[in-house]
N, C-alpha and C positions, 0 to 999 in steps of 0.2 A: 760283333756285328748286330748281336740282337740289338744292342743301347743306342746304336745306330739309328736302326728301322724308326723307331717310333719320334726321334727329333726331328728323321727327314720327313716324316706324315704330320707332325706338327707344322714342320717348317713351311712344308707345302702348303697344307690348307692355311695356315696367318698371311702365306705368299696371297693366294687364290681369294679371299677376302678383301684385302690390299686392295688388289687389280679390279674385283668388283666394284668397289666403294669407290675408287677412283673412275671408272669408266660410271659411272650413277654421274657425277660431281658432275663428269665431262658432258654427257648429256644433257643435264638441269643447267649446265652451262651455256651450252648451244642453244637449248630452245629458249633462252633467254637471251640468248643479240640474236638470233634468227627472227627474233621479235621486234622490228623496229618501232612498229606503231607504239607498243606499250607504251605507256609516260607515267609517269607519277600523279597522281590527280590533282595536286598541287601547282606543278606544271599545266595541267591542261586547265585547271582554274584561272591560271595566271593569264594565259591565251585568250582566252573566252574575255575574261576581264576587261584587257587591253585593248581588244579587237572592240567590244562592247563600247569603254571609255574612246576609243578613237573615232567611230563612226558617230560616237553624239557630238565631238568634238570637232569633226570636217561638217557635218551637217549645221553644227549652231555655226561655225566661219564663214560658211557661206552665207546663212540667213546677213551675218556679221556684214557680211562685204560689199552687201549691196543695202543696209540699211544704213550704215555709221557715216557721215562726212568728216570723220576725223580721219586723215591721214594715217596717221600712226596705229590705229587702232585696227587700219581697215588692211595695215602691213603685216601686222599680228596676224590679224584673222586671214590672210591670202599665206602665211607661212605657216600654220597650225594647220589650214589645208590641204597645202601640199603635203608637208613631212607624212602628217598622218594617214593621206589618201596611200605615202610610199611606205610606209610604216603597218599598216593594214595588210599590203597586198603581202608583204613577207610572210605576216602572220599567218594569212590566207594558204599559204604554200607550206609554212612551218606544221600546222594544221593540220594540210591534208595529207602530210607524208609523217606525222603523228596520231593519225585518226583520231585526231578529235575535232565534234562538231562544231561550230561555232554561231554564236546567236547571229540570229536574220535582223534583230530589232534591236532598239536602244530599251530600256528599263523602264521603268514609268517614272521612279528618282529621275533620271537622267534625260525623261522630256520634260518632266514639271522644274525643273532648273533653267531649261531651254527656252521652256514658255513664257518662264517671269521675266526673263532677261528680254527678249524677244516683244512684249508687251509694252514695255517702256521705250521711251525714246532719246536724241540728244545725246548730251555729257551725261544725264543719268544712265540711260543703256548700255554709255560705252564703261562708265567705270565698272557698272555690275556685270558686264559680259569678264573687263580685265580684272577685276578684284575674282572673278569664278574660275578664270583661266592661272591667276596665280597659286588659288588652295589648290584645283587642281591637277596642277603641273608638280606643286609641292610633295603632292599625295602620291602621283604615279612615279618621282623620282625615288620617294622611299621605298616605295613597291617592287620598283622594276633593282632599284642597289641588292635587296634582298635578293631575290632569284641572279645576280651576277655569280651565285653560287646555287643555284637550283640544282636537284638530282640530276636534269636530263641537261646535258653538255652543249644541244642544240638550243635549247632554251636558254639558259646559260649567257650563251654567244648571242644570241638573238640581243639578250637585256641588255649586254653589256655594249653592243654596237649601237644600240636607240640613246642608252642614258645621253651622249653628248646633246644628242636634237631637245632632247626635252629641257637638257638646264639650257639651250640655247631658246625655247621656248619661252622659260622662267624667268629668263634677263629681259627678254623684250616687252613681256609681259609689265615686269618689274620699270620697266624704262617708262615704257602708257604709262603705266598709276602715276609715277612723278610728271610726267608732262601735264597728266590732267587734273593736278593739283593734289593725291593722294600723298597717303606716306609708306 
């Protein structure tokens, strides 16, 4: 019996550490999806970006829509519009049930692009509005393919529901530049 005693006081306390260490896990577990807002900063980068890139992109379509006589050009810019007026408002709600801020303003890059395009007139205006709209659209499909696997699952699903609008952007884009004689 003695030989006993001292295996079942080992056994216990290795027991009684066990169930600590695991009730630790469990907790550090909980306050961590009891967390929704947290995001990865990466994530909340990507938002802020997006939402950034989208509102200089509905603001210069409008300028777009009512300066261009080009048909085509002035359908780009009434579709870059909308998508991203709907494209915005998501982020806006993805946002705020991730707590993160998101910029009130466009960049100062992102009005001095706005401004030069805007400055010109004609078939020049229209191609350097649609040659800005195709690096750009270029740039955000690389961006947004990347986070199709982002940390946070909502962000994630968010990319990967926009990616079609934006190569759907990129074609029509791409369609302008050959109609107005580009390559």
């Amino acid at each position: 019996m003695r030989t006993t005693l001292p295996v079942l006081g080992v056994v216990g306390a290795t027991a009684m550490l066990l169930i600590s260490s695991a009730a630790r896990m469990d907790a550090a577990r909980d306050a961590r999806s009891a967390s929704p807002q947290a995001t990865p900063a990466q994530s909340a980068t990507f938002l802020k970006n997006a939402h950034e890139g989208g509102q200089a992109e509905i603001s210069l379509a409008k300028t777009m829509e009512d300066k261009t006589s080009n048909p085509q050009v002035k359908t780009l810019a009434q579709t870059i519009r909308r998508d991203h007026t709907a494209a915005n408002a998501e982020i806006e709600s993805l946002a705020d049930k991730k707590g993160v801020t998101l910029p009130t303003e466009v960049s100062r890059d992102h009005q001095a692009k706005a401004d030069r395009i805007t400055k010109l007139s004609g078939p020049t205006m229209d191609k350097a509005y649609v040659d800005t709209m195709i690096a750009d659209h270029r740039a955000d499909i690389a961006e947004f393919e990347k986070h199709q696997k982002d940390a946070d699952p909502d962000v994630a699903a968010w990319a990967t529901k926009t990616l079609p609008t934006l190569r759907n952007h990129l074609k029509l884009a791409e369609d302008a530049q050959k109609a107005l004689g580009g390559s």
